[in-house]
C-alpha positions in Angstrom: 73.5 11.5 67.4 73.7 11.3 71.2 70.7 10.9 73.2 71.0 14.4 74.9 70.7 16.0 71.4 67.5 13.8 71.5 66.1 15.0 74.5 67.2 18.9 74.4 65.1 19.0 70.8 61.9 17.1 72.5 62.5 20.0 75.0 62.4 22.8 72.5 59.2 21.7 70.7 57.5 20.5 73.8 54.9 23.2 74.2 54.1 23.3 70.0 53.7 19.5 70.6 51.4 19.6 73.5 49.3 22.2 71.2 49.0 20.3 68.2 47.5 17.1 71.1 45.0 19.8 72.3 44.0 20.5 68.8 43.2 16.9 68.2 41.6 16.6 71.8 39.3 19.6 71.0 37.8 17.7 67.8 35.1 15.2 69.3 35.6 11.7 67.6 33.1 9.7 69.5 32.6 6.0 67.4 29.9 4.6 69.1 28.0 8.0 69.0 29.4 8.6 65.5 30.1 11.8 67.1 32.8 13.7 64.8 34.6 11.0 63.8 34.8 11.6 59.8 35.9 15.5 60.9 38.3 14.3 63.6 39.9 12.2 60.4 40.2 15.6 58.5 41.9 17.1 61.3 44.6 14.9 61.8 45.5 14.7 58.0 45.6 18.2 58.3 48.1 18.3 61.2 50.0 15.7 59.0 50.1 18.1 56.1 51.2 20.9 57.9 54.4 18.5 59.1 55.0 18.1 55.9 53.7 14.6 55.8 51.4 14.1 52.7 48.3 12.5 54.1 44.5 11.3 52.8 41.2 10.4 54.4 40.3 7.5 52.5 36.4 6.7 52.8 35.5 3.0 53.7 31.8 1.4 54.7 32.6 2.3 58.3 35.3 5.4 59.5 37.8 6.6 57.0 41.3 5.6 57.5 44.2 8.7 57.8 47.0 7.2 55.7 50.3 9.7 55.2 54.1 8.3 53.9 57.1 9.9 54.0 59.5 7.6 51.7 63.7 8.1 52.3 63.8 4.5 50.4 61.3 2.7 48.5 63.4 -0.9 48.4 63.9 -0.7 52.5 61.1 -2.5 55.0 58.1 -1.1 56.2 58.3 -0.6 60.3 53.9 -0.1 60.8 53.1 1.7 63.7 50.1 1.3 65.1 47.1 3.6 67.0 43.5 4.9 66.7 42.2 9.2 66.5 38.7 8.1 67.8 37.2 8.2 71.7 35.1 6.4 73.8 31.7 8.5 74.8 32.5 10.7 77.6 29.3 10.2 79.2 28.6 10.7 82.4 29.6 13.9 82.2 28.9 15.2 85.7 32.2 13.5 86.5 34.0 15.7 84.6 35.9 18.5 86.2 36.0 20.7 83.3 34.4 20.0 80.0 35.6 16.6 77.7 36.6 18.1 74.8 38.3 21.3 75.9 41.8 20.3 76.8 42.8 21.3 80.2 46.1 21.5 82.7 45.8 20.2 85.7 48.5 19.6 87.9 51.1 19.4 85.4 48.8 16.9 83.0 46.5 17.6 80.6 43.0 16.3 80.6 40.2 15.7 77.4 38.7 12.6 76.0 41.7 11.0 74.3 44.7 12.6 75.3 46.0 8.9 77.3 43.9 7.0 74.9 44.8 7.1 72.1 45.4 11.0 70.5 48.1 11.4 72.8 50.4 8.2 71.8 48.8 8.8 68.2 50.5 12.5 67.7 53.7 11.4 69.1 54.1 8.6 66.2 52.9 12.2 63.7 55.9 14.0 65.9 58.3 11.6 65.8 58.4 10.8 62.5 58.1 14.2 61.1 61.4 14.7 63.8 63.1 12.1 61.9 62.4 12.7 58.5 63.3 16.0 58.8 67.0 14.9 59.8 66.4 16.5 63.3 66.9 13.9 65.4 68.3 10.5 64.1 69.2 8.0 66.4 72.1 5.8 64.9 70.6 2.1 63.7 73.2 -0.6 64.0 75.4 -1.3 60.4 73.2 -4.9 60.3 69.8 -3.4 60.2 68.3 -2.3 57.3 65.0 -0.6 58.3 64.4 2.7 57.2 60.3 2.9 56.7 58.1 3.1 59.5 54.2 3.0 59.8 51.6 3.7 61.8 47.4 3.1 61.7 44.7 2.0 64.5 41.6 1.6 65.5 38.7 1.4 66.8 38.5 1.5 70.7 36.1 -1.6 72.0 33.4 -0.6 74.8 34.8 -0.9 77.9 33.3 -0.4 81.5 35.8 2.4 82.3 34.6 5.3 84.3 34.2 8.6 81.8 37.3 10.2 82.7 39.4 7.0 82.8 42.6 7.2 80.2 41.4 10.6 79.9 44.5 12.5 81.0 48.2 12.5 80.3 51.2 13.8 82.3 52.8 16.7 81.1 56.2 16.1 82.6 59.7 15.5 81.1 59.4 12.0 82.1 56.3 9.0 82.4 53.5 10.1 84.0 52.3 8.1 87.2 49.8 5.7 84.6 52.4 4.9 82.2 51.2 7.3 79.5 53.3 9.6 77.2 52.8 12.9 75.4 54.9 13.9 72.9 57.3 15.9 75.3 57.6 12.7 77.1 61.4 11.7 76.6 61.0 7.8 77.3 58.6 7.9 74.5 60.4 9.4 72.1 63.5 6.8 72.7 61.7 4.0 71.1 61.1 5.8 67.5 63.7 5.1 64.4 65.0 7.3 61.9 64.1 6.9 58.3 61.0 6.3 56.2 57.7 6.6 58.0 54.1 5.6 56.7 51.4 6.7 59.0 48.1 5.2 58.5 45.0 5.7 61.1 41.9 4.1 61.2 39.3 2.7 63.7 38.7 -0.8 63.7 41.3 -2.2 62.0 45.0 -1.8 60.4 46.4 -2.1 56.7 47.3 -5.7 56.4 45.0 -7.6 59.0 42.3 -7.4 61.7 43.2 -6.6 65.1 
């Protein structure tokens, strides 16, 4: 499949992408507050399920973890990718040109708590993999490498002396935005996923398998 395939599909599903981000920007997921955090972890399994990735919320002593798999074959490696659904507090918000947690377009990007850290890089693995699964787009692997799962979980952001709107926007363009970020129309992001099996997992704090 030839990269241009790639890129004219990311294309097509660029605005339902940039909708599904601003329904996980809406959802307030604020771990030092505990602000909406358990909720947040509903919504994204629920964005999951409607990709047709079967997903839980899986209670621990802290946040629950969102874990989904999508298995093409169970004796191939696991590839885990790795992100976190919740936010830093947004406070204060008189620096704020329109309201945190009500996604907004700006300029050509999109600003909300979380959409450049982390829900925007977060629903691109959910895109992506759902893409790939789906047979839609499947970049060729070399005959010598055997993966076919990937993975994906996070966590927890640490406090951080970032002003309140800091990593708090995302470009909307068909290439990187001037800070680096991606959104799931972003075509430079989506070059780095791989076809195959994918097992999502999110969670603040830490990942299946070790701290972090």
């Amino acid at each position: 499949m030839s990269v241009e395939h790639v890129h004219r599909y990311i294309d097509a599903k660029r605005d339902q992408a940039v909708d599904t981000l601003k329904t996980l920007v809406r959802q307030p997921s604020v771990s030092a507050q505990d602000h909406g955090v358990k909720e947040c972890a509903r919504v994204l399994a629920g964005i999951m399920r409607a990709m047709g990735i079967p997903a839980d919320v899986i209670d621990t002593p802290t946040q629950p973890v969102v874990c989904g798999h999508v298995v093409a074959d169970p004796s191939a490696y696991t590839l885990l990718l790795y992100g976190h659904y919740d936010v830093q507090p947004a406070e204060p918000l008189e620096l704020w040109q329109s309201a945190p947690f009500e996604p907004t377009v700006r300029d050509g990007r999109l600003y909300g708590r979380g959409t450049g850290d982390n829900k925007g890089q977060l629903i691109t693995h959910v895109l992506a993999a759902t893409a790939s699964s789906s047979g839609s787009i499947a970049p060729a692997l070399p005959p010598t490498s055997s993966t076919s799962r990937t993975a994906a979980c996070t966590r927890r952001e640490r406090p951080s002396s970032r002003s309140a709107t800091a990593a708090s926007s995302t470009s909307l363009s068909p290439r990187r935005g001037p800070t680096g970020t991606t959104t799931p129309g972003t075509k430079a992001g989506w070059r780095r996923t791989l076809p195959g099996c994918w097992s999502i997992c999110w969670r603040p704090w830490s990942i299946l398998g070790g701290a972090c």
